[in-house]
Every structure is written in C-alpha cells, then in structure tokens.
C-alpha positions as CSV (number, residue, x, y, z in Angstrom):
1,X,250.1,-57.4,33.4
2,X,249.4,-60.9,32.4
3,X,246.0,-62.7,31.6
4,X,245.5,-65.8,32.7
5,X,243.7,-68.0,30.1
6,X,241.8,-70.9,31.1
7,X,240.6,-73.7,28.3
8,X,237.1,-75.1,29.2
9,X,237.8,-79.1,29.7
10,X,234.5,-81.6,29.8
11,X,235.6,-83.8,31.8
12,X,237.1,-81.8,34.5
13,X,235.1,-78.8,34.1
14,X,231.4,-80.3,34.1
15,X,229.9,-78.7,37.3
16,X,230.9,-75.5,35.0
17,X,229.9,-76.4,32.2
18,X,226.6,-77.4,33.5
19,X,225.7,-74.2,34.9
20,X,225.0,-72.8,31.6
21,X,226.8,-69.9,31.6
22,X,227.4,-67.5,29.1
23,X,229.4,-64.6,27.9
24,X,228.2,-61.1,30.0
25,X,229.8,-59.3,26.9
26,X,228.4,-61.1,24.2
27,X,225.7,-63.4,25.6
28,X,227.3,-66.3,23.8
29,X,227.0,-69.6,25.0
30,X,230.2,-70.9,27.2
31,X,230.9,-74.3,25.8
32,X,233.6,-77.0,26.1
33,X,236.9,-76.0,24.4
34,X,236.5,-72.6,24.5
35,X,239.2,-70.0,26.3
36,X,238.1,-68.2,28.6
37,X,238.9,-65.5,31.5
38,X,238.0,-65.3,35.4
39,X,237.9,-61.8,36.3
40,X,239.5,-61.6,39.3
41,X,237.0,-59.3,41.2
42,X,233.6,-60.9,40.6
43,X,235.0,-63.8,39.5
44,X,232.6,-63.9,35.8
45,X,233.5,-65.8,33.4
46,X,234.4,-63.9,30.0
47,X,235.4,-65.4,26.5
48,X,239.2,-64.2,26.1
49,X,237.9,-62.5,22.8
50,X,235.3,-60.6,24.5
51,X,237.9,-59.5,27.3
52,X,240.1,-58.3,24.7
53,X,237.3,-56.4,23.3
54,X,236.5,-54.8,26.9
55,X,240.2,-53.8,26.8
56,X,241.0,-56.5,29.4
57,X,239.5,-54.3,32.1
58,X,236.4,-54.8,34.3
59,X,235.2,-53.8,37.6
60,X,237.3,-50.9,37.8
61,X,240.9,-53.3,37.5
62,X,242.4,-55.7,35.2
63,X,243.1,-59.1,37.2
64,X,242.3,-61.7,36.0
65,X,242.4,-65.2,38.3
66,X,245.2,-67.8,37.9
67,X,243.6,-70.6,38.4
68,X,240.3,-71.9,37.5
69,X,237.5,-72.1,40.5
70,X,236.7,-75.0,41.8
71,X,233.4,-73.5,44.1
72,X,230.5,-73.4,41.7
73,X,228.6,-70.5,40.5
74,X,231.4,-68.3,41.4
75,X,230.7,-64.8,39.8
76,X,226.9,-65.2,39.3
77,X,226.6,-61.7,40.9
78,X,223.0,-61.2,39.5
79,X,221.7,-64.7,41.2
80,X,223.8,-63.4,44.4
81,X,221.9,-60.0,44.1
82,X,218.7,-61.9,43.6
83,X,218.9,-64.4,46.4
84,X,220.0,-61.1,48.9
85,X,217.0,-59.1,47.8
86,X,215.0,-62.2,49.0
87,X,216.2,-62.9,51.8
88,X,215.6,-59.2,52.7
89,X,212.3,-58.8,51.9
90,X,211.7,-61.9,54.2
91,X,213.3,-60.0,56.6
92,X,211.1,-57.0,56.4
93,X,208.0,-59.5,56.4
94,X,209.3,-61.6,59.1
95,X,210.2,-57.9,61.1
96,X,206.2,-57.1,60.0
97,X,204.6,-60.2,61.4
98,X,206.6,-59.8,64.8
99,X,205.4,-56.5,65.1
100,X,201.7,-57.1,64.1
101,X,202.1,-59.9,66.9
102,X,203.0,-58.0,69.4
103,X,200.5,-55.2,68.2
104,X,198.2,-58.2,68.6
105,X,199.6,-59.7,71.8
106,X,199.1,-55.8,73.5
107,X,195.4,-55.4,71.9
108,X,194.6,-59.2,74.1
109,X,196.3,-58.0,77.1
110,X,194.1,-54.5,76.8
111,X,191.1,-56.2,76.3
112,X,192.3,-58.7,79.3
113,X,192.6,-56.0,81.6
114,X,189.1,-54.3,80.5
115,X,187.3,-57.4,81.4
116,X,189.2,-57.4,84.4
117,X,188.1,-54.1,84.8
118,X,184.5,-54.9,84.2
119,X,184.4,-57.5,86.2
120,X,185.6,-55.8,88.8
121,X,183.0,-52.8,88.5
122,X,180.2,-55.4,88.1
123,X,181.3,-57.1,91.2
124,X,181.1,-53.7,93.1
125,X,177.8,-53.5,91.4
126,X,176.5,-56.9,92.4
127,X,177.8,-55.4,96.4
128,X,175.8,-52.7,96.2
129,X,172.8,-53.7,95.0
130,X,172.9,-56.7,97.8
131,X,173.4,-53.4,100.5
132,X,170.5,-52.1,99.2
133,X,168.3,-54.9,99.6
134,X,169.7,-55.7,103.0
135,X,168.4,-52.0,103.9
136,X,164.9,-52.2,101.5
137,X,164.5,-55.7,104.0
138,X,165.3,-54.0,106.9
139,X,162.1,-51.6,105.6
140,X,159.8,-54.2,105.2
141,X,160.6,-55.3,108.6
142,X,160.5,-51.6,109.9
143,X,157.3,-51.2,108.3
144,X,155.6,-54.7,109.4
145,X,156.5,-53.6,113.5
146,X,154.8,-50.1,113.0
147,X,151.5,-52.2,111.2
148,X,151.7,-54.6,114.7
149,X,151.8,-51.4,117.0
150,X,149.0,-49.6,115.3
151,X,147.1,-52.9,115.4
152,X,148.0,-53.0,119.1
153,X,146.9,-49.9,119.5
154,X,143.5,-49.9,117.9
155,X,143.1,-52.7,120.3
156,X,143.9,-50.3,123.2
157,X,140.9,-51.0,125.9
158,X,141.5,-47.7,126.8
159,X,139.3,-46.7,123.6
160,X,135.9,-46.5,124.5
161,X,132.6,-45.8,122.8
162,X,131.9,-42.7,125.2
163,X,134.9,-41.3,123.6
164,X,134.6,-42.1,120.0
165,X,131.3,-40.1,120.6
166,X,132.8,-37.1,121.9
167,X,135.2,-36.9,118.9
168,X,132.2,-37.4,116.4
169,X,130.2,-34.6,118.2
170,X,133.5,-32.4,118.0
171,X,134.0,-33.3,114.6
172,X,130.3,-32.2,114.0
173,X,130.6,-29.4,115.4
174,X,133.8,-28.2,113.0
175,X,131.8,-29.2,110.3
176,X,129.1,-27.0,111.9
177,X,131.7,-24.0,111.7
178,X,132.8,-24.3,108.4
179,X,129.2,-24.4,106.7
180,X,128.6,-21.0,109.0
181,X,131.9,-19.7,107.5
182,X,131.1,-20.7,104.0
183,X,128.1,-18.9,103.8
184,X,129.1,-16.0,105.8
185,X,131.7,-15.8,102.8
186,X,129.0,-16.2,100.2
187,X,127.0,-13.4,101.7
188,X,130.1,-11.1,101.3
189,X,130.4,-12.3,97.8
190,X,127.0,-11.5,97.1
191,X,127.3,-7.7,98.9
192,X,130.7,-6.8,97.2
193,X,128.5,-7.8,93.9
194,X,125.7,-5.8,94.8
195,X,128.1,-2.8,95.4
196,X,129.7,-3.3,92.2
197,X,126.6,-3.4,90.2
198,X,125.4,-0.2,92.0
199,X,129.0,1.3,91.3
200,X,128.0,0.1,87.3
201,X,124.6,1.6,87.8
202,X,126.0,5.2,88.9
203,X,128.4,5.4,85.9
204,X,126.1,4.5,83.9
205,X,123.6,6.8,85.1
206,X,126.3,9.8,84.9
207,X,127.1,8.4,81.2
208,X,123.5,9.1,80.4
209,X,123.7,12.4,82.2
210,X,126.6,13.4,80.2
211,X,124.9,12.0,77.2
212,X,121.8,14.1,78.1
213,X,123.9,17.1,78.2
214,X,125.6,16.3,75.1
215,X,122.1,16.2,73.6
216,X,120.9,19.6,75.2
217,X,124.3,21.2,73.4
218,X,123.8,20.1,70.6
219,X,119.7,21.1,70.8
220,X,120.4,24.7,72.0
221,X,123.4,24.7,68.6
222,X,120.8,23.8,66.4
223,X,118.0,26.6,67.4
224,X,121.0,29.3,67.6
225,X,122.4,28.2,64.0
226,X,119.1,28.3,62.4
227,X,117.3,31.2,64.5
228,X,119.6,34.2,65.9
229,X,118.3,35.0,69.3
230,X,117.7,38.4,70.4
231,X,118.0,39.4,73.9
232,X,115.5,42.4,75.3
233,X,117.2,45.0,77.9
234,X,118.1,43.6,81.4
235,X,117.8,39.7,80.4
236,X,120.1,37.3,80.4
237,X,120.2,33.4,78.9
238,X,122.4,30.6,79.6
239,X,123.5,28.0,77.9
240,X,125.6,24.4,79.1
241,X,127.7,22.5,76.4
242,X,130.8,20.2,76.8
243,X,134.0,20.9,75.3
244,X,135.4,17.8,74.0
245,X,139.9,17.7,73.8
246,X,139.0,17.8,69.9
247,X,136.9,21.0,69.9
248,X,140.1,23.2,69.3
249,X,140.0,26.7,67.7
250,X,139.6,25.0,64.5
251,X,136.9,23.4,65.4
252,X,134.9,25.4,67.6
253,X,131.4,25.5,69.2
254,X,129.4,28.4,67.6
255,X,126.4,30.5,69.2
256,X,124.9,33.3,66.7
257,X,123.5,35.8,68.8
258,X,121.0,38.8,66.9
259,X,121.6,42.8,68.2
260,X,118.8,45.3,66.7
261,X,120.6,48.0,68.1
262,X,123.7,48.9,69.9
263,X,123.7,47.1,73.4
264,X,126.4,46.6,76.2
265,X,126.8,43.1,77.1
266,X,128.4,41.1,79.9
267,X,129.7,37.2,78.7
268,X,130.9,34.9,80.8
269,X,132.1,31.4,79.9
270,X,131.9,29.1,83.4
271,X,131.9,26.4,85.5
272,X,135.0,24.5,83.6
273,X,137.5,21.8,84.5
274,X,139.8,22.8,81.5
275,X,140.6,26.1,80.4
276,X,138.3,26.9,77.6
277,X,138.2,30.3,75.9
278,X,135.7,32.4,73.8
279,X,135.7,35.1,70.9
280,X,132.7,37.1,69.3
281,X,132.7,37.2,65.9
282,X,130.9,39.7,63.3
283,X,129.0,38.5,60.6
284,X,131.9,39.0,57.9
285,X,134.4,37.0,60.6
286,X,136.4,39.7,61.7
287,X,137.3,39.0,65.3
288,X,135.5,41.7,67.9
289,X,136.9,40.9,71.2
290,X,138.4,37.6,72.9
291,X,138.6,37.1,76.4
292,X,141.5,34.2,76.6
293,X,142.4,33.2,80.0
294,X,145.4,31.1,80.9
295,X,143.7,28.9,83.7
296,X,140.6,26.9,84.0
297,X,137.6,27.9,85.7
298,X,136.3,31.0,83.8
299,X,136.5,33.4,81.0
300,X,134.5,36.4,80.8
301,X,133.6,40.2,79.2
302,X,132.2,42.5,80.8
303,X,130.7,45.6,79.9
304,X,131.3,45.9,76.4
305,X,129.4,47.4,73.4
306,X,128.3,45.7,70.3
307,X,126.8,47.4,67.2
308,X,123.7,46.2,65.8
309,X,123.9,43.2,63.3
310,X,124.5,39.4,63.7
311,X,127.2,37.9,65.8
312,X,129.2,34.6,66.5
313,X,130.2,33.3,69.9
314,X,133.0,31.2,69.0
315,X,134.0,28.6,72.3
316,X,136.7,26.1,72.2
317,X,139.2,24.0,74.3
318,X,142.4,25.7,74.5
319,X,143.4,22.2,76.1
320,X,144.5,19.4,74.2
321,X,144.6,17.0,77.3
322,X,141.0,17.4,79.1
323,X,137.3,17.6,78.4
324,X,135.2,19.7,80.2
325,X,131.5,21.0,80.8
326,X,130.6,24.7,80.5
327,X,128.1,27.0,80.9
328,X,128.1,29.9,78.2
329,X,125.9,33.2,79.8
330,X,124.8,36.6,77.8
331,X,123.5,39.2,79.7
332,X,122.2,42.1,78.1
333,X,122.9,45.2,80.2
C-alpha cells in the first residue's frame, strides 16, 4: 500500500499553515517545507517520520489521502468533539428552560383557575349574604306590622277602666292565694322540724337510757368484784348488763357470787336480742357447769348444786354480729 506524501508549500498552503497545527505524535510544530501525511480516516495531519514511527497505521487502517485538503481544519477531531459537546449541553439547557416554562406556564394557568375558582365561591358568597338580608329586612318589616297592631290594639275602645279593675282585683286575689300557700308551706316546714327534733330528742333520751344502764352494769361489776355476795335460802337477785359484739368468751362479763354452804341454785340469763351464754366458774377456774344455748332469748340452770366456796358467773356474747341487753337472775332454792 502506498503513502501519499504531501510537502507543506507557503504560498499555496497558508489557510494550513495558519492553523497552527502540529504533530499528534510528536507535538512538533507543522511548518512550511516539511512532508507530511493526511490520514485518510480523520483526516490529521502527521509528519511522514512520525507515521513511519506509528508503523504507517492509524485509526484502525493505513490510508493515507492522495491529495491535500482544500476545507480547513479538516482532522481537528478534538475541536469537532469540543464544539459537539457544546452544542449538546445547550441542548439539554435549552430542553431545561422549555420544560421549566411550561412547568411555569401550568403553575399560572393553576393559579388562573383558583382565582377563578375563588371568585366564583365569593360571588356565591356575596348571593347569599344579599338573601339573607332580603329575609333579615323582610323581619324588620314583619316586626314593625306586629309593633302597629299591638299599638292598635292598646288603643282598642273596647278596653275600659271597669275592666282593668276587675283584672287588678283578680290579680290580687292570686297574689292573695300564694301568700296563704306560702305560709301554709312554712307551717309544714316548721312541724316536720318539730317532729324531727322530737325524733332527736327520743334517741337521745334512749342513748342516755342505754348509757344509764351501761353505768348500773358496770356499778353492780364493781360491788360483785370487790364484795362476793351471799344469797340466804329462798332469795333471789337480779342483775341487768349489756353485752356488747366485743364481749366474746375472751372477754367476758364476770359476777363472783359467795356459797357458805352447799346450796341448789336456779340461773337464768334473760331477756336478750342475741344469743348470749353463761358458765360458773370455781375459784381455781375450773369450769362447773355451762348452759350454752344456740338461739337468743334465754339461757338457764336449773336446779343444780354448788359446794361451798367462791364462784364466777362468767356471761358473754356468743354473737359476733349484735349487741344485746340482759338480765342475769340467781335464785337460791
């Protein structure tokens, strides 16, 4: 294959030679006189040296171009390159600004059509708002004819002083009824008052009692406990006492009650709302007899012998849920 060489003329090569070009291989200046070779696919312009040095081969083939190119800056592939990158980055800006216009151009026409909107809604507004004074008007006007009837009306002749007095007097006489009413109500007040503080009265009064009886207990406890009472033959004593839900058999009432000499006795343990229950006790605390009934009302023994010496009469509530009064009786028989 053939190279065609091509010497580098002033004269007739002077658009060439000023384009400055140089040698891709060697970077060496191109100057008039010098030999040089086209390559025949990008048209660059090589020194012949520097193609013989690339082994007379570039882009891939090995033509070179018969005749020198008239067209200036033929085979400036890089300026080319340059020129296309450009021109396609203003493209893609150009592309951008159309498309932010028309981003632009749609945001107007929304906000267009929201005005629109608006003023569409205030318009419907503004309509309403006239309805309503149309119909607060036609209330004013309602309002002012009823004001001219009753005018009218308190000009009526058939009004006349005889019968503004008979409404007065009737008036009066309501009044009259309602003062008779409120005081027949503050009379009731005052009895249902009365009653109530008679109802306080009576429990208090039984609170005393019970106190009373609380005090006579604890009065006929204290001469037992200190003096052990001796009953003759044939008599009998009694005693009343209150039996509180704490007074269990662990804590009991206690009655000492003094024999001289063997007696038969009859206990009873009466008149109880609770069932309450007794035991006689010697004076080391062994248990004698027990009479432990299993309802309320009364316990008793009857008929039973006791040795002389010094006794207990142990009473307690056997219920943990009620008080009760009782009367304790010892008849010697």
């Amino acid at each position: 294959m053939s190279v065609y060489r091509h010497t580098v003329d002033r004269s007739s090569h002077r658009e060439f030679l000023g384009e400055g070009r140089k040698d891709p291989y060697t970077q060496d200046q191109i100057k008039a006189g010098d030999e040089i070779v086209f390559c025949a696919g990008c048209k660059s312009a090589f020194l012949y040296s520097s193609w013989e040095a690339m082994g007379g081969r570039h882009c891939n083939q090995t033509e070179t171009l018969a005749e020198f190119p008239d067209a200036p800056r033929l085979g400036n592939v890089k300026k080319l390159q340059k020129k296309n990158t450009i021109l396609t980055v203003f493209c893609y800006l150009l592309v951008l600004a159309i498309a932010v216009l028309g981003y632009f151009i749609y945001q107007q026409r929304k906000r267009i059509k929201d005005f629109q909107s608006r003023n569409l809604d205030q318009g419907i507004q503004i309509s309403s708002m006239e309805d309503t004074q149309d119909k607060v008007n036609q209330k004013i006007v309602d309002i002012s004819n009823k004001i001219d009837l009753t005018l009218d009306d308190c000009y009526d002749e058939s009004i006349t002083p005889i019968n503004l007095e008979e409404k007065v007097f009737s008036l009066e006489e309501k009044l009259d009824c309602f003062v008779t009413e409120r005081q027949n109500l503050e009379t009731e007040k005052n009895n249902y008052k009365n009653q109530r503080d008679a109802y306080k009265n009576e429990r208090d009064t039984y609170k005393n009692q019970r106190d009373n009886y609380r005090n006579e207990r604890d009065t006929y406890k204290n001469a037992l406990n200190a003096y052990p009472y001796s009953l003759s033959s044939g008599s009998e004593v009694s005693y009343q006492g209150y039996l509180s839900t704490n007074n269990q058999e662990t804590n009991p009432i206690l009655y000492r009650l003094y024999i001289p000499q063997q007696s038969r006795f009859d206990i009873d343990l009466k008149d109880m709302e609770a069932d309450g229950d007794f035991e006689i006790i010697d004076s080391q605390g062994n248990t004698i007899d027990n009479s432990r009934s299993t309802s309320s009302g009364s316990d008793r023994l009857r008929n039973f012998s006791l040795q002389s010496g010094i006794y207990s009469i142990k009473v307690w509530n056997h219920s943990s849920r009620k008080s009760t009064q009782f009367t304790l009786r010892i008849r010697r028989i």
